[in-house]
N, C-alpha and C positions, 0 to 999 in steps of 0.2 A: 525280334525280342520284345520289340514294344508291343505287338501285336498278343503276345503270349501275357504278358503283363495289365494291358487290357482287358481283355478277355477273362484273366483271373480275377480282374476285380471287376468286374459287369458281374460275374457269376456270384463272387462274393455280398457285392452291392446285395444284387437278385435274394439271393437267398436270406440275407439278413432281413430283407423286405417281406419275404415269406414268410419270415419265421415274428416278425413283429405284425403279421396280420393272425396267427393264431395266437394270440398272449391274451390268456382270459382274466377277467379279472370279478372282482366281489366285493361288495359294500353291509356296511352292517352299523346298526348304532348300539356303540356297545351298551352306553348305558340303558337303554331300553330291554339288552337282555338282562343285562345285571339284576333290573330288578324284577326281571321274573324270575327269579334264581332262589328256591327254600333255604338256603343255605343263606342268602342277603337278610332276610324275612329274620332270620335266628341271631344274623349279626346286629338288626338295627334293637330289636327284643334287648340284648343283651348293654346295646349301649345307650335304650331307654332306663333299664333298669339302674347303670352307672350313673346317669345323668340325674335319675331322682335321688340317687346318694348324697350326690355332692350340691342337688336344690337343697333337701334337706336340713342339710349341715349349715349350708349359706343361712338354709331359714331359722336355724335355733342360734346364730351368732348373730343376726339381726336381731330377733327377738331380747337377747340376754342385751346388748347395746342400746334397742331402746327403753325396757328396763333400766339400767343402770340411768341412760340419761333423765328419764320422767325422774326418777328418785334424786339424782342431781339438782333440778330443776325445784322438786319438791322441800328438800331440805338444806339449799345453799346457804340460806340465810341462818342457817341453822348450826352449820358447822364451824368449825377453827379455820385460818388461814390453812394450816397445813392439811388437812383436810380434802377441804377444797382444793389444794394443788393436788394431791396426791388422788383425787377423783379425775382431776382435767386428764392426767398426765395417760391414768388407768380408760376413760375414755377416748383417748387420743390416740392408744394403744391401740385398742381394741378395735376402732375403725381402720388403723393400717394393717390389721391384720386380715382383717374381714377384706377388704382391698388386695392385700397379697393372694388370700384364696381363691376371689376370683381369677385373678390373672392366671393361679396356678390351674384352677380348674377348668378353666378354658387351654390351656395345653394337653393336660390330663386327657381332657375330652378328643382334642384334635388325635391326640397320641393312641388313642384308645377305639379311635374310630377307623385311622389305617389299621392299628393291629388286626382290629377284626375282619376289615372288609380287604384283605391284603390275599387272604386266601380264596377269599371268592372272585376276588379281580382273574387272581392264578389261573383256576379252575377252566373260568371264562376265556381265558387266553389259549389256555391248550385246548378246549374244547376247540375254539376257532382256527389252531393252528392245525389239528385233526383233522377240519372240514373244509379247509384251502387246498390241503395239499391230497386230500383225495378228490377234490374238485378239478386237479391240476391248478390252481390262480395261480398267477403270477402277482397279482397285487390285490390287497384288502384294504378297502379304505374304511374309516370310522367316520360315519356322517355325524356322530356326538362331539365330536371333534370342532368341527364347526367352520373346516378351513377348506372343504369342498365343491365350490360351488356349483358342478354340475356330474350328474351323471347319468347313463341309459341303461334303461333297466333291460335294452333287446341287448345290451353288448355286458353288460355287469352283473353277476346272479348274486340275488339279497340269500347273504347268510344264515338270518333269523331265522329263520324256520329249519334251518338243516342245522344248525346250534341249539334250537331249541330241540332237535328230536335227541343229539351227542348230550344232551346233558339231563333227557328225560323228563324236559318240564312238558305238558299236554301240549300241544298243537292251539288247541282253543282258547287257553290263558293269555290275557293282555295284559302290558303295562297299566297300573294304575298313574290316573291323569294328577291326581292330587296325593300328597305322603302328609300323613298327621306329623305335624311340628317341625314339617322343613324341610325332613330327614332326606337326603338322596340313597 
């Protein structure tokens, strides 16, 4: 009996051994596809065009602010007590609200930048999950990630190129090295 139960597990062992020397796997950095992606190019477009909105606005409440205050400055000496208080109070206002804006426009923005780029993350993801599993992999690692520190290219197949043919961007398009104003 012991001999049968050996045996089942040498065979077990064995194969499990066999079967973790075929287990393939794939690497890719996503962000690198991402931003070869038309569809990224449309989202950052749309959330330059939000961002000059709300510069905008920041810029005509600074303007009217320092206005008010040169005119402040200009005719304090000029005015009544109450006046004067009722100018502080109105520019005192007006910079905490110009403060609130920004805080709000900076969520706005953060808020407005997943909206958009939520469906091209998507896109990207099933395109990759498409090219795993007709590759067979067993595992994809994200080198953007950053938490990978090694791997072989003779045992791991880069997915960028087979992502980029599922998602129809050219073969010979590369990531741009530098993004105008930050943008990822």
């Amino acid at each position: 009996m012991k001999k049968i139960v050996l045996i089942v597990s040498c065979v077990l062992c064995f194969g499990a051994f066999s079967q973790a020397q075929n287990l393939k796997f794939g690497h890719i950095n996503t962000n690198e596809l991402i931003s070869l992606m038309s569809e990224r190019d449309s989202a950052i477009v749309k959330l330059q065009a939000y961002q000059d909105d709300l510069v905008e606005t920041l810029q005509g409440m600074e303007t009217e602010y320092n206005n008010k205050v040169n005119e402040y400055q200009r005719k304090r000496n000029e005015w009544a007590p109450v006046v004067i208080e009722t100018k502080e109070r109105e520019l005192q206002e007006l910079g905490q609200r110009m403060q609130q804006f920004q805080q709000t426009a900076q969520q706005d923005m953060a808020q407005m930048q997943q909206t958009l780029m939520a469906p091209v993350v998507e896109k990207a993801q099933n395109a990759l999950t498409k090219v795993a599993k007709a590759n067979n992999l067993v595992y994809v690692f994200d080198l953007s990630a950053g938490s990978l520190i090694y791997y072989d290219d003779a045992v791991s197949l880069d997915l960028l190129p087979l992502a980029k043919k599922e998602l129809g961007i050219p073969a010979e398009k590369v990531a741009p090295t530098q993004l105008p104003g930050g943008a990822q």
